[in-house]
C-alpha positions, 0 to 999 in steps of 0.5 A: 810544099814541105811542111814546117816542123820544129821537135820540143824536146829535152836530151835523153828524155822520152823525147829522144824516140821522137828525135830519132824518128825524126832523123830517120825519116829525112824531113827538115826540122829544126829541134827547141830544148825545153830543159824540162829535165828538172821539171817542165818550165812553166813558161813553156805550158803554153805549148802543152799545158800538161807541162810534158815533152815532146811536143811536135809543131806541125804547120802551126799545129801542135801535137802531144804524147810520143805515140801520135808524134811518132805515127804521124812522123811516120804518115809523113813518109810512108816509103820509109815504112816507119810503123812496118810494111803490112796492115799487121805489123802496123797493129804490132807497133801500135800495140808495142807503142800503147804498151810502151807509153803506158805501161812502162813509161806512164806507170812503171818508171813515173812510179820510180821517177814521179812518185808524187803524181801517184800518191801525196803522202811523202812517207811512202814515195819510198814503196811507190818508187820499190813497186816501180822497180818491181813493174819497171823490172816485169816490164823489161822481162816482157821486152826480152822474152818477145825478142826470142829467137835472135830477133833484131828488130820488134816488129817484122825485120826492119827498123821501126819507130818502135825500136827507137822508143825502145832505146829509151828506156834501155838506157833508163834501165842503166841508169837505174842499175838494172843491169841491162846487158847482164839480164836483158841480153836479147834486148841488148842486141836490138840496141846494139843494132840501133845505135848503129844506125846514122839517124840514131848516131846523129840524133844521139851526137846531137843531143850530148847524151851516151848512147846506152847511158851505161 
């Protein structure tokens, strides 16, 4: 029996990886927008009471955080190859989704985009926000230079989850003036080549977002 899956999200949030996913895998699911862009409602804790999108109903169970949604999507379809073709390339997207949600979602934007949840003193949200620039800044220096060589895709040679969570924060980069194609050109190419995709054009269609938000 299929099972039953409905995707909490909101447009063009970190959500938007897991929508993808979603649609690339070919599963039947249906989508509730929690409008969380403002702040997660707190009627809504219920679902996940560290009041954060996305949020997976699997069967009844309930899963949080991008980078277990997306593996288990992937484990749902293992034809598809979601996470990579070898034992390897299953290490590097994991390694890359870690990366991703900790580091440059968790750490580097939350400081430019929640600089309350790091320090209380609302005098200096202004440096907490200039230091998430400097690392959101690191971070996407890092993205580009692991996709020397004309490299379209982050792991192996074929779309993964990864290349879709990697979307994400192409398009927050423009939407705060990094200037991704001018300074990030190699990771410009894999977006480019992602955009194009049925899955990623129907997620974005149906979402009512700009695809690269520039």
């Amino acid at each position: 029996m299929a099972p039953k899956i409905n995707l909490y999200m909101t447009p063009g949030s970190c959500s938007l990886a897991s929508h993808i996913a979603l649609h690339e895998s070919g599963l039947d699911f249906t989508i509730t927008d929690l409008k969380a862009k403002t702040g997660f409602p707190p009627e809504h804790l219920h679902l996940n009471p560290k009041g954060r999108v996305p949020i997976l109903d699997l069967d009844g169970e309930l899963i949080t955080e991008t980078h277990a949604i997306l593996t288990v999507i992937s484990a749902l379809v293992p034809s598809k190859n979601l996470l990579g073709s070898s034992a390897i390339e299953h290490a590097r997207a994991h390694e890359w989704l870690a990366w991703l949600s900790g580091t440059l979602h968790g750490n580097a934007f939350a400081c430019l985009f929640r600089p309350k949840r790091f320090i209380g003193d609302e005098k200096l949200y202004d440096a907490v926000r200039a230091r998430g620039r400097e690392w959101v800044k690191e971070c996407f220096e890092f993205i580009e230079g692991k996709l020397e060589g004309g490299r379209v895709h982050a792991v192996g040679e074929a779309f993964t989850v990864v290349d879709g969570f990697l979307l994400v924060f192409y398009r927050w980069g423009n939407r705060t003036q990094f200037g991704m194609r001018e300074n990030y050109p190699n990771y410009a190419r894999l977006v480019d080549g992602v955009i194009k995709r049925g899955a990623v054009m129907k997620t974005i269609e149906i979402e009512g977002i700009d695809a690269l938000n520039d």
